[in-house]
C-alpha positions in Angstrom: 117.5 204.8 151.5 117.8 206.1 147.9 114.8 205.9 145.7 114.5 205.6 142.3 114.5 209.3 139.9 113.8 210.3 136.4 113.6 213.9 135.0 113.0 215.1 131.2 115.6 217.2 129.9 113.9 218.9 127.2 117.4 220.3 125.3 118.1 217.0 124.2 114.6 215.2 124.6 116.0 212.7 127.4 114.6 210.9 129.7 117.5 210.8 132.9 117.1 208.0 135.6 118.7 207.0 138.4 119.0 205.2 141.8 117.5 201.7 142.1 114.9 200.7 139.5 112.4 197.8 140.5 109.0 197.3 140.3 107.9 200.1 142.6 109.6 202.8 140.5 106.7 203.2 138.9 105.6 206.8 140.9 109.1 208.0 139.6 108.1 208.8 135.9 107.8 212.3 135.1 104.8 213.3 132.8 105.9 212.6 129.5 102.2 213.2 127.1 103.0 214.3 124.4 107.1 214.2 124.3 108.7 212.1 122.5 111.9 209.9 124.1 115.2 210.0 122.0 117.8 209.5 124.7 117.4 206.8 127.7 120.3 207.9 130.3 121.3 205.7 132.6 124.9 207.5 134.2 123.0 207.6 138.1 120.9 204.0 138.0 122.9 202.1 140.6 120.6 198.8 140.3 117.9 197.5 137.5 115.8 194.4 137.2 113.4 193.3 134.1 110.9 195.3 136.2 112.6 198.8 136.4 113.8 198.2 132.5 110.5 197.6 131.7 109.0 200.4 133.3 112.2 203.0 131.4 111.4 201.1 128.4 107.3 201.7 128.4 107.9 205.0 129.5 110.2 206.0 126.6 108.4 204.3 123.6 104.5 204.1 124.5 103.6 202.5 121.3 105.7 199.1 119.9 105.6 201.1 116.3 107.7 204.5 117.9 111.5 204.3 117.7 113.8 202.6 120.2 115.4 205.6 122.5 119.3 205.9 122.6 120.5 203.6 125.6 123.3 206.2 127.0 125.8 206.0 129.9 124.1 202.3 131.2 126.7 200.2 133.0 126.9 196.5 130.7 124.6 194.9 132.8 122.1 197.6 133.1 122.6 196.9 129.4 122.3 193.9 128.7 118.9 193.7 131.0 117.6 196.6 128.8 118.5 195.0 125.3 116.9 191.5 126.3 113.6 193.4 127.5 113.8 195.3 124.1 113.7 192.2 122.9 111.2 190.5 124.5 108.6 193.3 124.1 109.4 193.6 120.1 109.0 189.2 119.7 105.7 189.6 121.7 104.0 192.5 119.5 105.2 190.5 116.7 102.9 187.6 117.5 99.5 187.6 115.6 96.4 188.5 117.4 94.7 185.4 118.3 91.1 185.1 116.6 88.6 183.2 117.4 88.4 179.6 116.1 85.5 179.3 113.7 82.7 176.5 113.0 85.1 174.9 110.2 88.5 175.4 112.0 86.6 173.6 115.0 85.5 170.4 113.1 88.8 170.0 110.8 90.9 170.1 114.1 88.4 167.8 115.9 88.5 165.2 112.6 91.9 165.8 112.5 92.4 164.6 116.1 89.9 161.4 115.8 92.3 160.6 112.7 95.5 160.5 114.8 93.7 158.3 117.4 92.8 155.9 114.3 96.5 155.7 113.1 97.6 155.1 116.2 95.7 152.8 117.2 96.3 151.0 113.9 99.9 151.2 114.5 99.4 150.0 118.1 97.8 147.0 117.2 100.4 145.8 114.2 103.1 145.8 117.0 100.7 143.7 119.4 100.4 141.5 116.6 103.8 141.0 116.1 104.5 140.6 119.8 101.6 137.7 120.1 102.9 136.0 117.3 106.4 136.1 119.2 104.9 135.1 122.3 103.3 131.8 120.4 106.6 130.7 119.5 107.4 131.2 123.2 105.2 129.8 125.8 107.7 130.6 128.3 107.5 134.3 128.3 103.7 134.1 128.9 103.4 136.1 132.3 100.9 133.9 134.1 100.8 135.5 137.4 100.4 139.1 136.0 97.4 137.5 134.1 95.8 136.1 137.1 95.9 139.5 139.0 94.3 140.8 135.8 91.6 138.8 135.8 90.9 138.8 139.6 90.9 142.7 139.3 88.7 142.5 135.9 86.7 139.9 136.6 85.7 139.2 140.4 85.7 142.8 141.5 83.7 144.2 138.7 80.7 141.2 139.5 78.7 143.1 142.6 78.6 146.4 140.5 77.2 144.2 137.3 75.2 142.6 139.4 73.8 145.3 141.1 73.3 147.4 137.8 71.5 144.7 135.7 69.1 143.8 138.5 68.1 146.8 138.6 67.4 147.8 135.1 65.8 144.2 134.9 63.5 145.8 137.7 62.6 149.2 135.0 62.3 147.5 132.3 60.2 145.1 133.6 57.9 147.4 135.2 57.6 150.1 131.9 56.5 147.0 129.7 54.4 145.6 132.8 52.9 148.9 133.1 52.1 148.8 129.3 51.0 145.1 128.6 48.7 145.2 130.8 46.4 147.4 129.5 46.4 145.1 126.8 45.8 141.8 128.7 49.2 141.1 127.4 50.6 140.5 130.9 52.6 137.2 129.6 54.2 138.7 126.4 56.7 140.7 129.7 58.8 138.3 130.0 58.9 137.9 126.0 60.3 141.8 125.9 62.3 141.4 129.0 64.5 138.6 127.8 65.4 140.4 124.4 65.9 143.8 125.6 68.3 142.5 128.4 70.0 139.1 127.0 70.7 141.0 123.4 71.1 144.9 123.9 71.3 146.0 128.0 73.3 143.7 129.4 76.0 143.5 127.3 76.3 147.3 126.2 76.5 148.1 129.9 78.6 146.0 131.2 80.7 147.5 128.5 80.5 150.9 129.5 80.9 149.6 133.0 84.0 147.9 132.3 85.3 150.7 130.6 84.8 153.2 132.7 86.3 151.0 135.4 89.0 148.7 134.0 90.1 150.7 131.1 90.3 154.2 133.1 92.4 151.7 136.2 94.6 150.5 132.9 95.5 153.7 131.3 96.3 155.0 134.9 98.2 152.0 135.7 100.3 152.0 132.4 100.2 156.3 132.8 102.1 156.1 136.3 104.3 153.3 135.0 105.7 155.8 132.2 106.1 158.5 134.4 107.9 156.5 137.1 110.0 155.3 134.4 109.2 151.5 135.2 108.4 150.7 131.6 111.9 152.2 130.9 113.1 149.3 133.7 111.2 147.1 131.9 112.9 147.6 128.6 116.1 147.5 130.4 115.8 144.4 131.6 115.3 143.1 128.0 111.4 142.2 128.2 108.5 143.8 126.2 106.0 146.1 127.5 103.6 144.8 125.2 104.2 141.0 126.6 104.4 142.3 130.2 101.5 144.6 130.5 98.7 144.7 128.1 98.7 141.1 126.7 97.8 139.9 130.2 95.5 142.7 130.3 93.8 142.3 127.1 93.4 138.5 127.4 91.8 138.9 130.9 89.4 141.1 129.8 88.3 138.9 126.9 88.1 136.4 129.4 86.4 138.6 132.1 83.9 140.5 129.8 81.1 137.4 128.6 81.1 135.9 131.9 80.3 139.5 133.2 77.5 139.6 130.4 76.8 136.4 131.2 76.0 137.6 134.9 74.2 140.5 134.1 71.5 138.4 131.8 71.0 136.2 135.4 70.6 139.6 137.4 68.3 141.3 134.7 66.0 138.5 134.8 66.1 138.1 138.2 65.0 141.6 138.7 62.1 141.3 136.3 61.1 138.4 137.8 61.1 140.4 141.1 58.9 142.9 139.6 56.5 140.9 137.3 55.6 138.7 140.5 54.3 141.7 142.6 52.5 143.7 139.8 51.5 141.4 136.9 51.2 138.3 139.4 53.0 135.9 137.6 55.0 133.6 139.6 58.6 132.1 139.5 57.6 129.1 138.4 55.2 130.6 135.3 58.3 132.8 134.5 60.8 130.1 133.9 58.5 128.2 132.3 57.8 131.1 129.5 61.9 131.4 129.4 62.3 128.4 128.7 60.2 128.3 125.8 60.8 131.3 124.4 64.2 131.7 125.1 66.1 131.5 121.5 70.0 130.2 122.2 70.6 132.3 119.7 69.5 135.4 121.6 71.7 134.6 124.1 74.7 134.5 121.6 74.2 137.6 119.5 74.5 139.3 123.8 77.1 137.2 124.7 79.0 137.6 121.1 79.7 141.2 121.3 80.9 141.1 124.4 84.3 140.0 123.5 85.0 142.2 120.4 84.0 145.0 123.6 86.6 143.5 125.3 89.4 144.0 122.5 88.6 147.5 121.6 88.9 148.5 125.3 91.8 147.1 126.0 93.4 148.7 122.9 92.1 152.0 123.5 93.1 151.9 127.4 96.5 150.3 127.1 97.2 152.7 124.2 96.7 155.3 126.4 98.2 154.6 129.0 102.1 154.2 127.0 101.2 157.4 124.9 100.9 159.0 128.5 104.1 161.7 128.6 106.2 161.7 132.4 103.5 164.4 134.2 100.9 164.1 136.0 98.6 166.1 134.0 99.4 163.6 131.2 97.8 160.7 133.1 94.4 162.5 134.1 94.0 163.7 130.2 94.8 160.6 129.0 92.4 158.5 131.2 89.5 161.0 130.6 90.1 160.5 126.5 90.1 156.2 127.4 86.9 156.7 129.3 85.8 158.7 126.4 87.0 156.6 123.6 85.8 153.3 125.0 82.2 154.3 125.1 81.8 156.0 121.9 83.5 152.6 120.5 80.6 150.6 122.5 78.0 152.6 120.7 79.4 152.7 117.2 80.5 149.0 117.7 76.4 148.2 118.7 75.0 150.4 116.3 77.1 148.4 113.5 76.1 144.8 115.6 72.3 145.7 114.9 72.4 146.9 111.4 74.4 143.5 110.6 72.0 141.6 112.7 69.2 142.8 110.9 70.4 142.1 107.1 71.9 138.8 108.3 68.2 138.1 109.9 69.8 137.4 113.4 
């Protein structure tokens, strides 16, 4: 079999190959420190790939700054495979060298990023407007079944992980400030803490990020694998509105969905302090409800159950959002989920943060 073979003709400074240059060529390169290359011959190379160009090309001109060799005798395509190496190699040394992103570079692209989230979320929610207001004028093209799956998936599964959640941070909490009051002879004064601490900041903040990890992640992936199967394109097709079809039924569940979930999480948060302030502070079920029920404030149990719906609205946003930015791959649908995961919970904290500084200059 013939093998690849290159000489140095030192009359005329070429470098003369021939026979079949591939990748494994390589061990056919004469020595060539310090001669320069001024003619590539190519009369006796019966086959060339990118790889054997490559190699004639590197071994001619070292350095991208030293002086293209003359391509002599080739046959066209030999040519042509040489010329779009050439090419190639001279685009790539071109490129800048990357550096490395500094402190200032980081935060302006970061800012710049939670700015395009803003816009588009503003933009997302001017065409849901316009869409409900449509769907007002026209009862008929409310989806009611879509609606009802929503909320059995929002609502009734999501109840046994709420439940089981709040009971038992009712059970810390409880037993932190049991451990605490009673060194004080404040044994009471638990159920006091307990009820403002679960009915106005726990319950609702985590059933938030519950939801949201939960329903929105399901709802960007959902709406994701709908884009990339092109179903939304069907949907469109068929004359009817994404928006109407999938996330107004989605949103309105989970404004539906999200209080009574709060609402279920203040029972099981008591519950589990009640659990715990029985066995260590001795105070019975009976002594309990009687101090909730003098104690509790309705309007405790609205400021909890109040945020739970503007919760509700910035989820859905941010997940359905998502989930129709989502481009048609894979990879699309996992990054986007991640950043509605993300999103929603940074929105719960800055949404809470802003509910208590209100609260306390309203005197709530």
């Amino acid at each position: 079999m013939t093998q690849a073979q290159a000489h140095f003709d030192d009359e005329e400074d070429a470098l003369i190959a021939s026979g079949p240059w591939h990748a494994d060529a390589a061990a056919a390169l004469p020595n060539l420190a310090g001669k320069t290359v001024r003619i590539l011959d190519g009369a006796g190379v019966t086959q060339l790939d990118t790889n054997g160009a490559w190699l004639l090309l590197a071994a001619a001109r070292p350095q991208a700054s030293d002086p293209m060799p003359e391509l002599r005798a080739f046959q066209p395509q030999h040519l042509a495979v040489l010329n779009l190496v050439a090419e190639h190699c001279a685009a790539t040394a071109a490129q800048p060298a990357p550096h490395p992103e500094g402190v200032l570079e980081f935060t302006g692209r970061g800012a710049m990023a939670v700015w395009g989230h803003v816009v588009g979320l503003l933009d997302f929610v001017g065409r849901l407007y316009l869409e409900l207001a449509a769907l007002m004028g026209s009862p008929g093209r409310w989806r009611w079944r879509e609606f009802g799956a929503q909320v059995r998936d929002v609502f009734v599964g999501a109840i046994p992980i709420v439940i089981g959640m709040l009971f038992l941070l009712g059970v810390v909490f409880a037993y932190l400030l049991g451990d605490q009051a009673q060194q004080y002879g404040a044994s009471i004064f638990v159920v006091d803490g307990l009820l403002l601490a679960v009915l106005r900041e726990v319950s609702p903040v985590i059933v938030a990020v519950l939801v949201a990890g939960r329903t929105g992640a399901a709802i960007t992936a959902q709406i994701g694998t709908m884009k990339v199967t092109e179903e939304i394109d069907a949907i469109t097709t068929l004359g009817l509105s994404p928006l109407a079809v999938l996330v107004i039924p989605r949103m309105v569940a989970l404004l539906l969905a999200l209080p009574l979930l709060v609402f279920i999480g203040d029972i099981a948060g008591m519950a589990g302090g009640m659990l715990v302030v029985q066995g260590q502070l001795d105070i019975s079920p009976s002594m309990f409800m009687d101090r909730v029920t003098s104690v509790l404030d309705l309007k405790t149990l609205l400021v909890g159950l109040g945020k739970a719906p503007v919760f509700a609205i910035f989820i859905a946003l941010i997940a359905c959002r998502m989930g129709l930015a989502v481009t048609r791959d894979a990879r699309s649908v996992g990054a986007n989920t991640t950043s509605t995961v993300v999103q929603s919970l940074v929105a719960i904290i800055i949404l809470n943060a802003l509910f208590a500084v209100m609260f306390v200059r309203l005197d709530i």
